[in-house]
C-alpha positions in Angstrom: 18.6 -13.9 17.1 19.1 -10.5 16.5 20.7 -8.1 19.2 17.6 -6.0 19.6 15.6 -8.9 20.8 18.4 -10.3 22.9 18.5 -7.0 25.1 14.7 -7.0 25.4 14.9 -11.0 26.6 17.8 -9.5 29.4 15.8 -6.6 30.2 13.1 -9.2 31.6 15.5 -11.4 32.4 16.8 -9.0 35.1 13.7 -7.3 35.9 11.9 -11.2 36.1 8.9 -8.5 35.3 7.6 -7.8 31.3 6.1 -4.2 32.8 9.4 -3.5 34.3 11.6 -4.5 31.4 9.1 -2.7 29.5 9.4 0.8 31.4 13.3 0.0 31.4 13.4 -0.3 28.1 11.1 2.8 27.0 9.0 0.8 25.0 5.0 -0.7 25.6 4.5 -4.5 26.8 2.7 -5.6 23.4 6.0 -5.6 21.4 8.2 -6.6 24.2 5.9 -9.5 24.3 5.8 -10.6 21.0 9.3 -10.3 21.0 10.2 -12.7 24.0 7.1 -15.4 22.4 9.4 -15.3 19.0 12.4 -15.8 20.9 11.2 -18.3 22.7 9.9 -20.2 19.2 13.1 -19.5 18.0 14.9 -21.2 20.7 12.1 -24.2 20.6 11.7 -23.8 24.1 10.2 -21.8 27.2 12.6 -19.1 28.5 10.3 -18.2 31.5 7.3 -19.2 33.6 4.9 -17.1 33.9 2.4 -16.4 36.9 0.2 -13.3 37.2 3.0 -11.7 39.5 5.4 -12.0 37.2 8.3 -14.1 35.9 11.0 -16.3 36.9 14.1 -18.0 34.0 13.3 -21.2 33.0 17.0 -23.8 32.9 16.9 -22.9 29.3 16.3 -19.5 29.9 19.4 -19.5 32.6 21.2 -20.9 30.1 21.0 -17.8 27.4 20.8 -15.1 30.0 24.8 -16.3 30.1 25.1 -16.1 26.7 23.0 -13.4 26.0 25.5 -11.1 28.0 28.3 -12.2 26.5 26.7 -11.5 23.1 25.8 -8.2 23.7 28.9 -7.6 25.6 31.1 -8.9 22.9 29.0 -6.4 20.3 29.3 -3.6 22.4 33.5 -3.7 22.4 33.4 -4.2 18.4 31.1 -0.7 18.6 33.7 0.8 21.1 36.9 -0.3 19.0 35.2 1.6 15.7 34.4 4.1 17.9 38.3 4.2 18.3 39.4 3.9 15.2 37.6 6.9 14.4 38.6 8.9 17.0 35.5 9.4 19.3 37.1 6.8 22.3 36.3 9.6 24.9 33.4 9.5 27.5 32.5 12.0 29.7 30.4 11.1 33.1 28.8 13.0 35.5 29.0 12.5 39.4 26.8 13.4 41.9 27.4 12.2 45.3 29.3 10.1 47.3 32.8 8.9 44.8 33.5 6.3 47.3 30.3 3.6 46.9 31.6 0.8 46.3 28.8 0.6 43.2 31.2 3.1 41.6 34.1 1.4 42.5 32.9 -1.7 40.8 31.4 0.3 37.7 35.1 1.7 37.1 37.1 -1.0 37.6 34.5 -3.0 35.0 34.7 -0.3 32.5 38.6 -0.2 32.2 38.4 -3.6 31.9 35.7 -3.7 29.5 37.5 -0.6 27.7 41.3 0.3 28.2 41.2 2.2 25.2 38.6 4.7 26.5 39.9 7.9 27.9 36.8 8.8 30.8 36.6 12.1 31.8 35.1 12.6 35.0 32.5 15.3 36.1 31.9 15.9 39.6 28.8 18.1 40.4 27.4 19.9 43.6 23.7 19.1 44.3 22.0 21.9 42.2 21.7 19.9 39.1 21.4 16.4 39.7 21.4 15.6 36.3 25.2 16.7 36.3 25.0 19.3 33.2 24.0 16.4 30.8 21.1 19.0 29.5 23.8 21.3 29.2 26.3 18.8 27.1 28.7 19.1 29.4 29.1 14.8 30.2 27.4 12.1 28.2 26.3 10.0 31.0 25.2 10.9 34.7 25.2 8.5 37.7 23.5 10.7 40.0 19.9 10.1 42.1 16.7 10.5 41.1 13.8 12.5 41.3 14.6 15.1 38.7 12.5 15.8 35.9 13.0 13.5 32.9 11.9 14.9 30.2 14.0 13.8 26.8 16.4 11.7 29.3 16.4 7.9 29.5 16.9 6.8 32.7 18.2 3.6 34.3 17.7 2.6 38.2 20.5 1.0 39.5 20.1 0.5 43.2 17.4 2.3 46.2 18.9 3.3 49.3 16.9 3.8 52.9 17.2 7.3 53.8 18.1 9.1 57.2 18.0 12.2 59.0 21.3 13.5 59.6 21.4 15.2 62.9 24.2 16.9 65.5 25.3 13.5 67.4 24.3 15.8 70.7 20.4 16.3 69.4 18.2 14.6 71.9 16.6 13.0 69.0 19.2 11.5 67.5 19.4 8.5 70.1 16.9 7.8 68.6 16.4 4.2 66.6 14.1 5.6 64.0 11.9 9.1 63.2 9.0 10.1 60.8 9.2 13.9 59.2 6.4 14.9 61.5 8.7 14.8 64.4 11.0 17.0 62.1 8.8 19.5 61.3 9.4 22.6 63.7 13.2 22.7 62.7 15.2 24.2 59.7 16.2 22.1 56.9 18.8 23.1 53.9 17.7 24.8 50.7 18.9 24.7 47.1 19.9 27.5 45.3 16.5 28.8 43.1 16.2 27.5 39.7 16.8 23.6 41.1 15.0 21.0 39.6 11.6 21.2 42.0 11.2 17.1 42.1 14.9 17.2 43.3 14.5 19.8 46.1 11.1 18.7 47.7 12.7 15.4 47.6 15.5 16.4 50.1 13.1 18.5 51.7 10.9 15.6 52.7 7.8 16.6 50.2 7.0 19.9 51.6 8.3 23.6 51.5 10.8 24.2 54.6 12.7 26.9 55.8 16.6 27.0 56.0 20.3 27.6 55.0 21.5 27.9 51.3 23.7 25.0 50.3 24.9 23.5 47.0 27.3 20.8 48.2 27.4 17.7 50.5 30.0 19.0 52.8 27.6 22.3 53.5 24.8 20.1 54.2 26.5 18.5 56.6 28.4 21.7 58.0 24.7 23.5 58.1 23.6 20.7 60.5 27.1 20.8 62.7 27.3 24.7 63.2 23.4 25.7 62.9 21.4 22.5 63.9 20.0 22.5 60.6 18.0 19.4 59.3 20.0 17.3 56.7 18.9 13.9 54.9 21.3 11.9 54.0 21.4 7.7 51.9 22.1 5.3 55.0 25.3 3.9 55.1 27.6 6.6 54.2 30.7 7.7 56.4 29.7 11.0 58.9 32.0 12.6 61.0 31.7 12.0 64.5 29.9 14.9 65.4 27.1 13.9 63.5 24.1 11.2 63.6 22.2 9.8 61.3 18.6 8.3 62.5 16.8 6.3 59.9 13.7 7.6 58.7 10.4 5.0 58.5 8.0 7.8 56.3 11.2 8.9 53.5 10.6 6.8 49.8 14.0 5.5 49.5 17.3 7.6 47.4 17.3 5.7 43.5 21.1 5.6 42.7 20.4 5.7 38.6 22.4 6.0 35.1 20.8 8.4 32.7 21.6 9.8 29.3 20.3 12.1 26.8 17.2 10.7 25.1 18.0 9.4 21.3 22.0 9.1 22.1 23.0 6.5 20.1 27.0 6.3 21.4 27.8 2.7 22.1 30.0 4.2 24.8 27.1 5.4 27.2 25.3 1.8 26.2 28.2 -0.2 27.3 28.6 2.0 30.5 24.7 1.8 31.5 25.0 -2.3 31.0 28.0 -2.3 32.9 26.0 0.0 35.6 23.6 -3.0 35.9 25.9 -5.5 36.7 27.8 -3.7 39.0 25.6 -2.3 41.0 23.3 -5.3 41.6 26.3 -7.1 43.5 
């Protein structure tokens, strides 16, 4: 079984999808089939039923999905402890957004247990690049959100998050239990600095051109919105100060929390971190 074919079997695994695992993977379905049907004759047994909406493990299948990880867990710390030996133990990730999810929290505490040898540097980034200068080389790994444009990046999605609008807590509409960006559209929302990746600022804009203040970090979002009214959106679940109020939105495609790297990177280090990603963040 060789390690290749293992992380394509876990890619569907996880996915329970072959278009999915496919995307994930950056390769078409044909040879990710083919793969999984050797596997599987390898193995002398099913690793997954198959319906026409997609997949679910087989006992057997459960079985290697266990040892499958371990496998490629176990050859990812003998490619980190060369990677030592020869001097290049050193990762640098990006940061956009809130340092507190507990995602993070579980993705940190995973990697120094996974890698105590590893010296991570961290990058923390204001909201004009959201891929977190990895174009630039200044980190080798971003966990940041999507939509950004990503060309030459491989991307990873590790979690989607309903989105709000954050409002003062004395706006009349924000007793309310839910809004749609119609109702939003006479007021001022909070622009990004020109040059900002276009799929990243009509995101936060709600998917049209708007009117507004200048900002390039959380807090001055959320300051905009406390001392001019303005319109700010906002992941649900995060921590506002009292002042402010955050009404779901029903309309808003959810906030995809993601791990991406530079296209044809080949350092075990950002492998092992993006794996690691996965697991934490789907607990």
């Amino acid at each position: 079984m060789e390690l290749r074919t293992l992380r394509y079997f876990v890619a569907v695994a996880e996915e329970l999808h072959f278009g999915r695992a496919a995307t994930r993977l950056h390769v078409s379905q044909p040879p990710l089939s083919r793969a999984i049907k050797q596997l599987e004759a390898d193995a002398g047994a099913l690793l997954f039923a198959r319906s026409p909406t997609g997949v679910t493990l087989t006992p057997v299948g459960t079985v290697l999905l266990d040892e499958a990880r371990a496998l490629l867990g176990h050859a990812d710390r003998v490619r980190v402890r060369v990677s030592a030996a020869a001097g290049a133990a050193t990762l640098t990730v990006g940061i956009l957004g809130d340092g507190t999810d507990p995602g993070a929290s579980r993705l940190a505490a995973a990697y120094r247990r996974n890698h105590p040898g590893v010296d991570v540097r961290i990058r923390d980034t204001d909201l004009t690049d959201p891929t977190c200068g990895l174009r630039a080389g200044l980190v080798d790994v971003a966990l940041t959100r999507a939509p950004f444009d990503e060309t030459a990046l491989r991307v990873r999605a590790l979690r989607t998050d309903p989105v709000g609008v954050v409002l003062r807590a004395d706006d009349p509409l924000a007793r309310r239990e839910r809004l749609r960006l119609a109702e939003l559209g006479d007021r001022r929302w909070f622009q990004f600095p020109q040059g900002t990746d276009p799929s990243w600022q009509s995101y936060w804009n709600g998917g049209r051109p708007r009117e507004g203040p200048m900002v390039r970090a959380v807090q001055e979002c959320l300051q905009a919105v406390l001392w001019n009214g303005t319109v700010g959106l906002a992941p649900l679940g995060h921590d506002l100060p009292a002042e402010l109020a955050v009404v779901p939105l029903t309309d808003m495609a959810p906030s995809r929390v993601v791990a991406v790297w530079n296209e044809g990177d080949t350092n075990p280090l950002i492998r092992s971190f993006v794996e690691i990603a996965t697991a934490a963040y789907r607990h």
